[in-house]
N, C-alpha and C positions, 0 to 999 in steps of 0.2 A: 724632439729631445727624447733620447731614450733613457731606461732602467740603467744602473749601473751593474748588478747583479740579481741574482736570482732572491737573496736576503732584502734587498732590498721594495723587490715586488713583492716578498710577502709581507713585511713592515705597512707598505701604502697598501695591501688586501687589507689586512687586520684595522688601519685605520681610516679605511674610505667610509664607513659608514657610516662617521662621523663620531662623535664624542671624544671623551679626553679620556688616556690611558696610561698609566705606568709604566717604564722601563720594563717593569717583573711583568703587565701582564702582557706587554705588545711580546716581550720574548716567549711566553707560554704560548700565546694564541695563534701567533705565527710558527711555534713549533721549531724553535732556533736555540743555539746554545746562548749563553748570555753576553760571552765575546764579537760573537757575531752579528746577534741583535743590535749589541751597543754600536758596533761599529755601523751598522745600516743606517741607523737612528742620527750617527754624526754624520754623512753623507751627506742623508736626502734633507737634514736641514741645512749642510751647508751650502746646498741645491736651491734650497727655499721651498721645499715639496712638503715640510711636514714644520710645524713648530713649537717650543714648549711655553706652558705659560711661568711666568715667574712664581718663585717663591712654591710652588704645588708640586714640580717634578712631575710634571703631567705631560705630554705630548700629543699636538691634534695635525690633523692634517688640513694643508691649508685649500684654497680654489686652485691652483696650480698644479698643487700635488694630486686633486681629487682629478685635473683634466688627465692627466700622462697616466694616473691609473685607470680611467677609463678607457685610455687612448690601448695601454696595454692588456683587458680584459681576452680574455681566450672565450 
């Protein structure tokens, strides 16, 4: 299974090391506009690569999402 885009590999960079992070910071730390961030974010969960928890607006990456981004490390 591959990346879908290049937004999207930095989305699963910024969250493979686990923890849970914000829309505002995955788009900072990934270095993305906020449009583009969002749209990565709806993707790679609609992938099942990445998830959010309820009710927190938080986003983690799941075992799936952590395998294809290892799978895609340079």
């Amino acid at each position: 299974m591959g990346i879908g885009t290049l937004a999207e590999t930095a989305v699963l960079a910024v969250l493979a090391p686990g923890g849970m992070l914000t829309a505002d910071q995955i788009t900072r730390d990934a270095q993305l506009t906020e449009w583009i961030a969002r749209r990565a974010i709806g993707q790679l969960e609609s992938r099942g690569l990445i998830m959010a928890t309820p009710y927190d607006a938080r986003w983690s990456i799941t075992p799936r999402g952590v395998a294809v981004a290892q799978a895609h490390q340079y």
